[in-house]
N, C-alpha and C positions, 0 to 999 in steps of 0.2 A: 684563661683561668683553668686549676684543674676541677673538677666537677665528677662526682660516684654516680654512673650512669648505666642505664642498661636497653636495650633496645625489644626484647623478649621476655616474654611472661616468664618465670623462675620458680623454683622450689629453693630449699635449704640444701639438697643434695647434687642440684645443676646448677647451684648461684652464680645466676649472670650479671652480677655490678662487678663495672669495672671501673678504675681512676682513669679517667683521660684527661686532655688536654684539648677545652673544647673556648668555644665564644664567647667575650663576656659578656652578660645581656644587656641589653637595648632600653633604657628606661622610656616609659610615656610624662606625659606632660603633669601628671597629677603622681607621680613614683618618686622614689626614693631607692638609690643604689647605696648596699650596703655590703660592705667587709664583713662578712660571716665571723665573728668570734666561737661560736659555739649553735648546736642544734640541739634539741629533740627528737625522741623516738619513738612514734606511735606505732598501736599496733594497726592503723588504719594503712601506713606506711606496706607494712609487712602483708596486706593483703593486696594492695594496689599491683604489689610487686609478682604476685603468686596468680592473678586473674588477667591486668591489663599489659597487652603489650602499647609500646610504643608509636606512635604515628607512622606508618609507611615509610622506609628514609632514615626517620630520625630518632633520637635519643631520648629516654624521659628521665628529668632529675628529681627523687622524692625529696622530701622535707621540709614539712610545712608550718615548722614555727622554729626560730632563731635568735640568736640577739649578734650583735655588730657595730659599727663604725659608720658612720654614715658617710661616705663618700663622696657623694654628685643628690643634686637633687633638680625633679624636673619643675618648669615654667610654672607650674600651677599648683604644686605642691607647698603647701605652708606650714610653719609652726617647726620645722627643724632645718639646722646647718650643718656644713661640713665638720665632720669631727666628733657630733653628739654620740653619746652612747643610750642605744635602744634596744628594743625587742618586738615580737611583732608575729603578727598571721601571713603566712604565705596566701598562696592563691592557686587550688589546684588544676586550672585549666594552665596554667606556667610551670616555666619550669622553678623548681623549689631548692631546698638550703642546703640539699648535699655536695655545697659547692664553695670555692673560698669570695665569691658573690653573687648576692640576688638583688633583685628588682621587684620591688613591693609597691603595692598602693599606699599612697603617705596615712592613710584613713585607717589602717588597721595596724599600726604602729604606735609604741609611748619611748617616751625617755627614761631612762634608768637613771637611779644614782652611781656616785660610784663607788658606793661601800658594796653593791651588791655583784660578786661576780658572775661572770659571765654564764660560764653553768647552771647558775643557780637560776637565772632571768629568764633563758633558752627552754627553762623545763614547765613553764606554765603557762604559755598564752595558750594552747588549744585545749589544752584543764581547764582552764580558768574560765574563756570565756562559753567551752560548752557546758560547765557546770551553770555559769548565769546565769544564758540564755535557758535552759532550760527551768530552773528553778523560778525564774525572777522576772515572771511575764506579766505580773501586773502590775504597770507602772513603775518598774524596776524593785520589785518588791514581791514577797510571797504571796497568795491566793488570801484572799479572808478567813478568819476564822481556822487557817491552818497552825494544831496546835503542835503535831510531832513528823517527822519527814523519815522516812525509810530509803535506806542510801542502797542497793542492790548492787554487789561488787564493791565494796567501799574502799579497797585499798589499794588500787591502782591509781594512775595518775589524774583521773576525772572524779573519782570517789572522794581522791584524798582532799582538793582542790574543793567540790560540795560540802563535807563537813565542815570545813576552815571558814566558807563565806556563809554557811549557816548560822555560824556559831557568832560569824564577826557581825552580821547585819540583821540578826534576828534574836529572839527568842524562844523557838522552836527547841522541842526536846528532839535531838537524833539517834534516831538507832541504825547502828552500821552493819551489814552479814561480813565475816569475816570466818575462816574455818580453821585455818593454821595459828598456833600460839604466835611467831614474827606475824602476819599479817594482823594478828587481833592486838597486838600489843601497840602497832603502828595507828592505827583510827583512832586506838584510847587515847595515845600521844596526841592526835590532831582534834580532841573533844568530843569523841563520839559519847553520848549518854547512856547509850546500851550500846550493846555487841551481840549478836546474835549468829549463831552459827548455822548457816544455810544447806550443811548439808545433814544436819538431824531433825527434829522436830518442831519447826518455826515458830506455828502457833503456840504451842506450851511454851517455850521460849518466852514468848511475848506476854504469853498469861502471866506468867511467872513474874516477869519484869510488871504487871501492871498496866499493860495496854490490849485494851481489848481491840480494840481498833485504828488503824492507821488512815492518818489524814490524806497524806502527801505522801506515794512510792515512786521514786527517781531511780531508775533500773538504768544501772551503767552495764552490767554484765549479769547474767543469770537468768533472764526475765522466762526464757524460755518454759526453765525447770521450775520457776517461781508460780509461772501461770496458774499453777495447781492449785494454789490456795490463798493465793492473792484474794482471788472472790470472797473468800469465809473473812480476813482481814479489813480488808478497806472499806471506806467509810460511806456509806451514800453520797452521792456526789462530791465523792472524793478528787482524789486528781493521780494521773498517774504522768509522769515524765519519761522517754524512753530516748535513746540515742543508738541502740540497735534494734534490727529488722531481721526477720526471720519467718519466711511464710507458714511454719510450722505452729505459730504460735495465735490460740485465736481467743480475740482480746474481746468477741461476742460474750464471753463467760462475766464480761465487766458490765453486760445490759440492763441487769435487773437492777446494780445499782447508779447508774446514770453518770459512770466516770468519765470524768473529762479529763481526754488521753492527749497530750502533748507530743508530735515526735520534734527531734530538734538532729539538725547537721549542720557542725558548725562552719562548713563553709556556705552556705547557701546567700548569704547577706552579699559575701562576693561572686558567685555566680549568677545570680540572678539584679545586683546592683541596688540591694535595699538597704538604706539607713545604714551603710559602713562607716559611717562616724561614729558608731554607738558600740563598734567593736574596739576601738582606739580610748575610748571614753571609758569601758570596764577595765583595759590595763590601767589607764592612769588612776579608775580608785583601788586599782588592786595593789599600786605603787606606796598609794595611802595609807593602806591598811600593814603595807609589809614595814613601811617605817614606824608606823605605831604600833608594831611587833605582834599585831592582831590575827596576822598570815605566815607562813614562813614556805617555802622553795619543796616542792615535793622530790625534789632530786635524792634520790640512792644509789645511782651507781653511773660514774663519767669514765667514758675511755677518752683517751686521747690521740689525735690522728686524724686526716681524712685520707683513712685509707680501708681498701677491702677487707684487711683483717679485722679493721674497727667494727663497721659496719654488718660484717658476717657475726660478729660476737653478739652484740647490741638484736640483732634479728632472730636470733638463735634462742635469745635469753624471749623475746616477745611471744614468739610462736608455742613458747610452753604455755605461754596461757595464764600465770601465777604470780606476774611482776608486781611487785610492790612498789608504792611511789614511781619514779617516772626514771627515765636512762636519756643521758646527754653524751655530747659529740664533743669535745673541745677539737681547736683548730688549732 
């Protein structure tokens, strides 16, 4: 198969993916070999690439959420056939979807319709289900008593993805940070209640709007700079959600009022082998929600190609730091 690989840690100015012509993989007894239709483009992607080299030897292929053709399925592997059309969570100790096929666990996979193209399907599963998990830890459902949720970053492809299932499975009021007129115009699109601009004066902001204080803050990006005054904000035993780390940031300022701080990485359920049936089970109600038009596709911008031009564009645009909704691969 050809497969966008590279063997050495990379920048934007030394970019080392190159298209080759490598192995097709090898599926296990519980996997599912799929025809890459279309990827995803995180910025987790664009870091893996910038710090980790390669195994000794060998090549590593990023891209850890996809949709495709189902092709071969293993011994043990149930609930789909040759032919289905899916989407799904890679696995980052494997190699992943910058390739025309991968080998997935059948457990972190759903079926597609086929109204819904392919692009569109490839651009949510590591949205979707790290906004879940994060948000929706008790008993697949928000915290008690949480009345309003603060989305930190809200218009990238994890932000956009929390507003949409807050909005769909709750009644939480949301306030989104958003700075640029396109980025705030985009969270209003996807239901944000408030908008709040993060890089001027948050609290009066929030006065302003009528909150004196936050229940629930879900820090997809920011949290760093946010730390500042989060403490004056959140709620006594509020809750905070995170999905990035940064040891510059000390979350001790949350002691006095007895936050319960959640981190969440959405591959951990596959590295570590917990409950990955429960990542396949949030595509399929997130499949629910997109036909009852309660959800829609964070996708803004698809190249086409799996080629190094593609791939160099798509990284280029991530490493700024400002993307809106999410960036796909078609095949």
């Amino acid at each position: 198969m050809k497969a966008l690989v590279y063997r050495h840690k990379n920048t934007l100015d030394d970019f080392g993916i190159r298209l080759e012509e490598v192995a097709d993989p090898k599926i296990r007894e519980t996997d599912i070999l799929v025809r890459v239709k279309a990827f995803g483009i995180n910025p987790g992607e664009a870091l893996f690439r910038r710090i980790l080299d390669a195994p000794k030897g060998r090549y590593r292929i990023l891209g850890y959420e996809f949709s495709g053709i189902v092709e071969q399925t293993g011994t043990k592997a149930t609930g789909f056939n040759i032919g289905d059309r899916v989407f799904g969570l890679g696995d980052t100790t494997r190699q992943g979807a910058y390739a025309e096929l991968i080998a997935v666990d059948h457990r972190s996979i759903a079926k597609i319709p086929d109204f819904v193209p392919f692009d569109h399907a490839a651009a949510v599963p590591v949205a979707t289900v790290t906004a879940y998990q994060s948000l929706f830890r008790f008993n697949n459902g928000i915290p008690p008593n949480v009345k309003n949720v603060l989305v930190l970053g809200a218009a990238g492809g994890v932000g956009s993805m929390a507003i949409q299932l807050l909005k769909a499975k709750t009644d939480v009021k949301v306030i989104a940070t958003a700075s640029r007129p396109d980025s705030q115009s985009w969270v209003k699109e996807l239901g944000a209640d408030i908008i709040v601009d993060h890089h001027s004066d948050v609290i009066n902001q929030l006065k302003s709007a009528g909150i004196d204080q936050v229940d629930f803050v879900f820090a997809v990006n920011g949290l760093k700079n946010a730390i500042s005054w989060l403490p004056e904000v959140i709620k006594p035993y509020g809750y905070l959600a995170a999905i990035e780390g940064n040891s510059d940031i000390d979350l001790w300022q949350l002691m006095d009022k007895s936050v319960t701080v959640f981190l969440e990485m959405v591959f951990s359920r596959s590295l570590f082998g917990v409950d990955q049936e429960s990542q396949g089970a949030i595509l399929r109600e997130l499949i629910g929600l997109l036909i009852e038009g309660k959800i829609k596709s964070p996708v803004k911008k698809t190249f086409n190609g799996l080629s190094v031009g593609t791939i160099f564009k798509a990284h280029t645009i991530l490493e700024q730091r400002n993307t809106i909704g999410k960036i796909t691969i078609n095949l």
